[in-house]
C-alpha positions, -999 to 999 in steps of 0.1 A, spaced: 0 0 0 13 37 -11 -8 55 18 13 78 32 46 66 15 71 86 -4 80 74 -40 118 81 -46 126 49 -67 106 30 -91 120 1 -63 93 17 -39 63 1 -59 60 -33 -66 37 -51 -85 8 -51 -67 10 -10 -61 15 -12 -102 -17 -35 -110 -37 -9 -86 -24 23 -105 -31 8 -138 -68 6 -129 -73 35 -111 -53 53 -142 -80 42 -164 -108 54 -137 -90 87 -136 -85 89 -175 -124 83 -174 -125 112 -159 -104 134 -175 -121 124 -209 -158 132 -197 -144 169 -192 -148 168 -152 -125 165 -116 -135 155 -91 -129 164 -50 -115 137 -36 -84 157 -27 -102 188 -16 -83 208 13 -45 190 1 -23 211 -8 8 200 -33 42 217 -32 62 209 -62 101 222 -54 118 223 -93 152 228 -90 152 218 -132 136 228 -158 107 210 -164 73 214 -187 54 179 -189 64 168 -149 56 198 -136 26 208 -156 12 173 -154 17 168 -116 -2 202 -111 -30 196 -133 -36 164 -114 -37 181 -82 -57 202 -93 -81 179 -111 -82 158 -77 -100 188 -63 -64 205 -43 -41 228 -46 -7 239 -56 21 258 -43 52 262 -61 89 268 -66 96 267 -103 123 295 -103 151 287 -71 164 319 -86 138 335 -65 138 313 -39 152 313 -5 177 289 -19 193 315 -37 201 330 0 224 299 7 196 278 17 203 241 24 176 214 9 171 204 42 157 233 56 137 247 21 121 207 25 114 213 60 96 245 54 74 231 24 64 200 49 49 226 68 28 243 41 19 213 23 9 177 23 28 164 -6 62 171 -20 71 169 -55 108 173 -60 130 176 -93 169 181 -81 201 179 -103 215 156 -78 215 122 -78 201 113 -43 187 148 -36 151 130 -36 158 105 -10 178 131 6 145 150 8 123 122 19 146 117 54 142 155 61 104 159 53 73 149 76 51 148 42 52 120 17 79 134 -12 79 124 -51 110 124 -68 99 140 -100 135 135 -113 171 135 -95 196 141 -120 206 110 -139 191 89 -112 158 76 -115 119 93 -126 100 68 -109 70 84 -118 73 84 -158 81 50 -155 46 41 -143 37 62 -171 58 43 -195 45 11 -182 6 25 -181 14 33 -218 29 0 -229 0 -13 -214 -27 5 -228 -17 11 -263 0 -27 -268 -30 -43 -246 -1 -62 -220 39 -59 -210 45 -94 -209 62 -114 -244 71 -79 -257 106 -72 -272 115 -34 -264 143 -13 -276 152 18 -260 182 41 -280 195 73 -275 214 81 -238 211 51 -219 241 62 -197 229 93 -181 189 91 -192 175 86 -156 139 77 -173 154 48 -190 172 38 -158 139 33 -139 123 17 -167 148 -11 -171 143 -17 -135 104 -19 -131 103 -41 -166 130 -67 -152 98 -78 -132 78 -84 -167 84 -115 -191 104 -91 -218 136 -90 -241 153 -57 -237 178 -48 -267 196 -16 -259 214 10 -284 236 37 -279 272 47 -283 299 31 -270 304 59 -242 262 63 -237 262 29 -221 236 18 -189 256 27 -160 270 -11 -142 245 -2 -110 216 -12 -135 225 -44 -141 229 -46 -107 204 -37 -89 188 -59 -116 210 -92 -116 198 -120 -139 159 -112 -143 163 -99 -177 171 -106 -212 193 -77 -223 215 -72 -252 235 -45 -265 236 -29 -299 251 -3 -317 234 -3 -350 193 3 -344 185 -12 -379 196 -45 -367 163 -48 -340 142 -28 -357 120 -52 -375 113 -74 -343 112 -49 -319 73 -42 -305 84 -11 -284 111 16 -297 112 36 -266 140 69 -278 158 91 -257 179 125 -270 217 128 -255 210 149 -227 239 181 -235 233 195 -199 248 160 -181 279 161 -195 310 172 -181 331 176 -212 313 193 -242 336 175 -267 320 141 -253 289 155 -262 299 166 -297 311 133 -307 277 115 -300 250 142 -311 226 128 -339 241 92 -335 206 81 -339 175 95 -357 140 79 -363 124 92 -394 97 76 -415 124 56 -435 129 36 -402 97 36 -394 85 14 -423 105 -10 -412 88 -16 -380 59 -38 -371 25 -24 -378 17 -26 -342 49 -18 -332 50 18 -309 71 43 -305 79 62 -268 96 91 -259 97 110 -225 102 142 -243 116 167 -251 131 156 -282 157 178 -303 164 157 -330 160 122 -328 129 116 -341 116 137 -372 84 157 -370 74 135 -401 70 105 -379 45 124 -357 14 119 -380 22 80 -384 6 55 -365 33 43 -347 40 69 -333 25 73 -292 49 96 -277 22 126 -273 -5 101 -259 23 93 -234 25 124 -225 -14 127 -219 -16 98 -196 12 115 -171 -25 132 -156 -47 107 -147 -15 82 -138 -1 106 -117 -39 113 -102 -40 80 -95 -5 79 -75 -10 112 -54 -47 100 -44 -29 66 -31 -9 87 -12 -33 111 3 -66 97 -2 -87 76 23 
């Protein structure tokens, strides 16, 4: 049971919590899609703390409060924050436990979310934590699977792009070790999952690696593409040397299953074309849709009776 728990890792829920989201998701979409909220969270008040830049997370975690029948109150700027006075996390977490009775947190930081949770009195989201993990898009990403491919289970899925620092594909590799799949994984030699992955996953999955994305294409039921994130490297020439390793375009495309779908967590720069938006493989705006009512679902689990 999520009541009253924070959600740091995508290792906080387990199956069961999953199976519960998924239905409530579709109760909440439901929703959503008759034009209504509801006020089941009436009186809760959200704090989101975004020490990132963010527009789908942030906007989509709001708009869910909101649609629950709360509130928000927000730090979206730290420019203008206390924390540009030299205040620590600690104390700007302690202070929004005291207005609030959620916290969602993005932080450059690996750790900064669970960091946040041991200070705070309130149940705290990590809505991102550098190239950690985004526990929350990954129930997204699963609710998605899910919903437009009718099950997880038997699937083949292939995620490309930055697999070394892209914290959404860290969580995802994690929460779909627990499914029956086959995981192929492409990326440049130095954009490789981080060693912690495979650990924290051991022998539950069938992973391979790749660096050519044509190879997979044709047998792969979920293409799940990331950009190379410029603002996590170190050294800019790294970066230079892998930009536009991989681009999806409708040549690609054609080569795909019929059924086949395509993810993204978004944003995208440039690897995947604008012309694959209108085909129907492509789902990565309808993932983006279902980050409401999922993330209804998970703060009323939280808060709710």
């Amino acid at each position: 049971m999520l009541k009253n728990r924070s959600v740091v890792s995508i290792e906080d829920v387990d199956s069961d919590d999953l199976n519960d989201l998924f239905d409530l998701s579709d109760s909440m979409l439901r929703t959503i899609e008759k034009g209504g909220s509801t006020d089941l969270l009436r009186n809760k008040i959200m704090a989101t703390l975004f020490y990132e830049p963010s527009t789908r997370t942030r906007l989509s975690f709001e708009s869910a409060m909101h649609r629950l029948g709360g509130s928000v109150i927000t730090v979206s700027d730290v420019k203008t924050s206390s924390v540009a006075k030299g205040e620590t996390l600690a104390d700007t977490i302690r202070m929004a436990s005291s207005y609030s009775d959620i916290i969602v947190i993005r932080h450059p930081l690996e750790g900064a979310a669970r960091l946040a949770s041991k200070f705070a009195n309130r149940p705290v989201i990590n809505a991102g934590d550098g190239s950690g993990q985004h526990p929350t898009q990954t129930i997204l990403d699963l609710y998605t699977m899910r919903k437009e491919t009718g099950s997880i289970d038997g699937k083949v899925v292939t995620m490309v792009g930055d697999l070394r620092y892209g914290r959404t594909i860290h969580s995802l590799i994690i929460a779909l070790s627990k499914y029956d799949v086959k995981i192929n994984l492409v990326s440049p030699q130095i954009l490789r999952l981080p060693e912690y992955v495979y650990t924290k996953i051991g022998d539950r999955s069938r992973i391979k690696e790749y660096d050519d994305l044509s190879s997979v294409i044709a047998d792969t039921d979920v293409l799940y593409v990331t950009r190379i994130q410029k603002e996590r490297f170190t050294d800019q020439n790294e970066y230079q040397s892998v930009i536009g390793s991989y681009s999806v375009d409708g040549d690609l495309v054609s080569k795909m299953k019929k059924d086949a779908i395509i993810m993204h967590p978004l944003p995208r720069v440039d690897e995947i074309r604008p012309e694959v938006d209108e085909l129907p493989q492509a789902r990565y705006f309808k993932q983006a849709y279902y980050g409401v009512p999922v993330r209804m679902a998970l703060i009323y689990r939280i808060l709710g009776d």
